[in-house]
C-alpha positions in Angstrom: -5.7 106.8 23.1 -3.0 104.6 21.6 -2.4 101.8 23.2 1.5 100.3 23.8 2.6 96.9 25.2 5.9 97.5 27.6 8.4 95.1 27.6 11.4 95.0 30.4 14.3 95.2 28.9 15.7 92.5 31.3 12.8 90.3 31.1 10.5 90.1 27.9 8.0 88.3 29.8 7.4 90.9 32.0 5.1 93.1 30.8 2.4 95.6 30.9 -0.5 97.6 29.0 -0.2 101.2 28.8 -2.5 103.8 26.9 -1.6 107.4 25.6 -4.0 110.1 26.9 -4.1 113.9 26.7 -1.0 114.7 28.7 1.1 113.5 26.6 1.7 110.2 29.1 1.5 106.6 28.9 -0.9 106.1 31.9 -1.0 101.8 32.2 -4.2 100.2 32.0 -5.6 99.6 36.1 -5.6 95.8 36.2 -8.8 96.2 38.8 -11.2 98.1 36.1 -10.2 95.9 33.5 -9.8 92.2 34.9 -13.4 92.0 35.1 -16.5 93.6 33.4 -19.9 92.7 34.2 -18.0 88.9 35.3 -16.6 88.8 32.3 -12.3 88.8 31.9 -11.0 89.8 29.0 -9.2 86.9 27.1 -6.6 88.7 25.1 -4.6 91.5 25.2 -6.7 93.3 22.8 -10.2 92.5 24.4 -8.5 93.8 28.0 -7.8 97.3 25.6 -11.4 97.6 24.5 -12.4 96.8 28.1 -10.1 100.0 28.9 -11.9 102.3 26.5 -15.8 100.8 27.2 -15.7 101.6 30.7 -13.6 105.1 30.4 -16.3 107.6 30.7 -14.3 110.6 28.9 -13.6 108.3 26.0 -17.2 109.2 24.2 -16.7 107.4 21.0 -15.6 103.4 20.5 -15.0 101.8 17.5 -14.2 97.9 18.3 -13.7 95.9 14.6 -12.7 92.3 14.3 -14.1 89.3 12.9 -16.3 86.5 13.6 -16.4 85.9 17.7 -13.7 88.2 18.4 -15.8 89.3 21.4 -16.9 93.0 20.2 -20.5 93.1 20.9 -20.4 90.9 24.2 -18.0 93.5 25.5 -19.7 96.6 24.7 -23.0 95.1 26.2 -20.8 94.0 29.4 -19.2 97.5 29.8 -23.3 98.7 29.1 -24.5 96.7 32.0 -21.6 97.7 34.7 -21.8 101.6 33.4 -25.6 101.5 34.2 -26.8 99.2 36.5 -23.9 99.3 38.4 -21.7 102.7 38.3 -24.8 104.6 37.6 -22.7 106.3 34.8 -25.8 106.4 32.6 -29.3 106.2 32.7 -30.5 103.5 29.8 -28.6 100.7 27.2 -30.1 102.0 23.4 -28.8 99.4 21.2 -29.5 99.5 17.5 -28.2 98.0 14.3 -29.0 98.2 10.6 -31.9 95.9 9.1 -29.9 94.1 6.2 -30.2 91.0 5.5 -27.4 88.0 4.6 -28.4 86.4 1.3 -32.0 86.5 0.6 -34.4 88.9 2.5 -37.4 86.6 4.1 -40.0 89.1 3.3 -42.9 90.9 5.5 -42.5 90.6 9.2 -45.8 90.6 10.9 -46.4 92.7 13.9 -45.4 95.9 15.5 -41.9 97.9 15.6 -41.1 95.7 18.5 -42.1 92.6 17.1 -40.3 93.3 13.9 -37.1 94.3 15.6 -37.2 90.9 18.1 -35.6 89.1 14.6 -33.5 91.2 14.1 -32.1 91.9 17.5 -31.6 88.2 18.2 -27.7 88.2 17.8 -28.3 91.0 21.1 -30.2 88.5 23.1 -27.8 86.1 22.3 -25.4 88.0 24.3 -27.3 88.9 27.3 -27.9 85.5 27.6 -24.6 84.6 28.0 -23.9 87.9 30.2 -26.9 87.0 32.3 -26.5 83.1 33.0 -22.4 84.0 33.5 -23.8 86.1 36.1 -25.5 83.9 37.9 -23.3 81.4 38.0 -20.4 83.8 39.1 -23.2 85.3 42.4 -24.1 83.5 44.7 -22.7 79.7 43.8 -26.4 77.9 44.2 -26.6 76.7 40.4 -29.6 78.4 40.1 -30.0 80.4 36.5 -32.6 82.6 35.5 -33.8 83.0 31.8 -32.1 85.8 30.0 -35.1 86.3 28.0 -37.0 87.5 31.0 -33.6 89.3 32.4 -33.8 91.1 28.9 -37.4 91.8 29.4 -36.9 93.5 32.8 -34.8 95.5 31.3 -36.9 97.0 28.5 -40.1 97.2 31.1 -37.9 99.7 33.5 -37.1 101.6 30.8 -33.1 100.7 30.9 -32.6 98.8 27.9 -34.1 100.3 24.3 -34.0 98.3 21.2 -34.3 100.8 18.7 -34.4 100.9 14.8 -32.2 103.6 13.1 -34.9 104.3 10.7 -36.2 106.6 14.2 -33.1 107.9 15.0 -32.8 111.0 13.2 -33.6 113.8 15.2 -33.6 112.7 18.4 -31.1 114.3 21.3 -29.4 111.0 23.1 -28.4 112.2 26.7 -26.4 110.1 29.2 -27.2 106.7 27.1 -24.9 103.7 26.4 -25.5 103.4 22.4 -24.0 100.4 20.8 -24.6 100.3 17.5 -23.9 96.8 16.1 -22.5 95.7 12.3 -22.2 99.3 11.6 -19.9 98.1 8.9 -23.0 98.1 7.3 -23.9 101.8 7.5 -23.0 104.3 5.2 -20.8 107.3 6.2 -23.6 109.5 6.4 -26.0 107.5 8.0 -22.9 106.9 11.2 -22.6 111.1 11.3 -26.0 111.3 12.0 -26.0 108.4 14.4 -23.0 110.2 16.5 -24.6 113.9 15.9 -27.3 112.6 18.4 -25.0 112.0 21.2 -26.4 114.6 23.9 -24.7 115.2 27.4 -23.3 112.3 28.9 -23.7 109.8 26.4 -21.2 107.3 24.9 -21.3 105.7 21.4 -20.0 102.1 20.6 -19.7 101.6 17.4 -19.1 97.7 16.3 -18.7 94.9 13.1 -16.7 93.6 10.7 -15.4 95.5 7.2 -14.6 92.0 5.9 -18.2 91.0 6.4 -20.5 93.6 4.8 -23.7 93.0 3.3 -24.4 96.6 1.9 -23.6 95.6 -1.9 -22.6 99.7 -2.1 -20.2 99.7 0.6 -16.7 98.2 0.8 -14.2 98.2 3.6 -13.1 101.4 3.3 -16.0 103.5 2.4 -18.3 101.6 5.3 -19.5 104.1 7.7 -17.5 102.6 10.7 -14.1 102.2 8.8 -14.8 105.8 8.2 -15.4 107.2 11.7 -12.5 105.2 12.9 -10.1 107.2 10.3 -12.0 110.8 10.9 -11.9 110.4 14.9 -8.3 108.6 15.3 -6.8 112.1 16.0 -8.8 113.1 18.9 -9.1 112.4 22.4 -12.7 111.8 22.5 -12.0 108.8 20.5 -10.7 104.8 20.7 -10.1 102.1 18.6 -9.4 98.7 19.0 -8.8 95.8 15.9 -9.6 92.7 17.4 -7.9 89.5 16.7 -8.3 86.4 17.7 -11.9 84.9 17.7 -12.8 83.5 21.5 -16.2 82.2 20.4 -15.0 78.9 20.0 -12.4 76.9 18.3 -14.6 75.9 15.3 -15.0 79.6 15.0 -12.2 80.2 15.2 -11.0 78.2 12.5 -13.9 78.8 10.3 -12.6 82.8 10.7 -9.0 82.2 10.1 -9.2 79.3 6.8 -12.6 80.0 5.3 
């Protein structure tokens, strides 16, 4: 599942996407699968690779790294939303990421699991906000949006989107599911093998963050559990990686990312 940019030899502007697969082959990337997800089009040439892996069903493992608004979450939740609600590739989104704090912890969260994990899972909402309202405006062209909030809620009530804690992970037998499992930079290597190990039938892992952002004070960039999956798997076909590198978030991001 390398990925290769082809050049013509009489025209270095002329050029294409190919990736490597099982037969040995450079297949190139189908510009109709890949030019838009969800209504979203891949800025970069490494966002239109990720893009190629998310919404290849055989590929069963991602692991998408890359810094501050590089676009890895909003693409894993865009290839989600077209694998399910549109190809019917899979029956539910499970999206989970670890509870660790940046700087100082804020203490006791009232409420249930659900309420607890509606703080952390706000950077999730985030995106489906964006996915939703870009939907929207990209249907039928009458300026009318809907709130994501309640888009995300329909979700969760008909049982296709699960926001799930990894503390309740272990065990549990994952059958044709869309994980994503977000900042897993944070993880250790054992806690990501037991997170993959649940993949039943059908089911595709996503594995996303940052190694230069981690806020485990025992991991590093190398020992993090998704740094680690991404060296363990790179052999096997089952398996693609993408490095992401250029933030799209914004241009303030962008430069925050690049001098800071």
């Amino acid at each position: 599942n390398e990925f290769a940019v082809l050049t013509s030899s009489d025209d270095n502007k002329n050029s294409a996407i190919g990736r490597l697969l099982s037969d040995n082959r450079i297949h190139l990337l189908d510009r109709v699968l890949t030019d838009r997800v969800w209504n979203i089009a891949p800025r970069n040439k490494e966002q239109r690779m990720a893009l190629d892996l998310l919404t290849d069903p055989e590929v069963k493992l991602v692991t998408l790294t890359g810094g501050a608004g590089t676009g890895k979450t909003l693409l894993a939740l865009a290839a989600a939303l077209q694998g399910v609600l549109r190809d019917n590739l899979y029956d539910r989104i499970l999206v989970s990421r670890p509870i660790i704090p940046m700087g100082k912890d804020i203490g006791y969260l009232p409420g249930d699991k659900d309420t607890k994990l509606s703080s952390w899972m706000q950077p999730i909402f985030d995106n489906f906000d964006y996915l939703f309202q870009h939907t929207e405006k990209n249907s039928a062209g009458n300026g009318k949006r809907s709130s994501s909030s309640m888009s995300a809620d329909s979700l969760i009530n008909s049982k296709r989107l699960e926001l799930e804690a990894l503390t309740y992970i272990r065990g549990r037998s994952i059958p044709r599911q869309f994980v994503i499992i977000d900042e897993a930079q944070n993880l250790t290597p054992h806690e990501v093998k037991t997170i993959i190990s649940r993949a039943g039938e059908d089911t595709k892992m996503v594995l996303t963050g940052d190694p230069e952002q981690i806020d485990n004070p025992y991991l590093d960039r190398s020992s993090n559990g998704l740094s680690y999956a991404a060296e363990k798997f790179k052999n096997y076909f089952l398996h693609g990686h993408v490095t992401l590198l250029k933030s799209e978030r914004s241009a303030l991001a962008a430069l925050a990312a690049s001098v800071m």
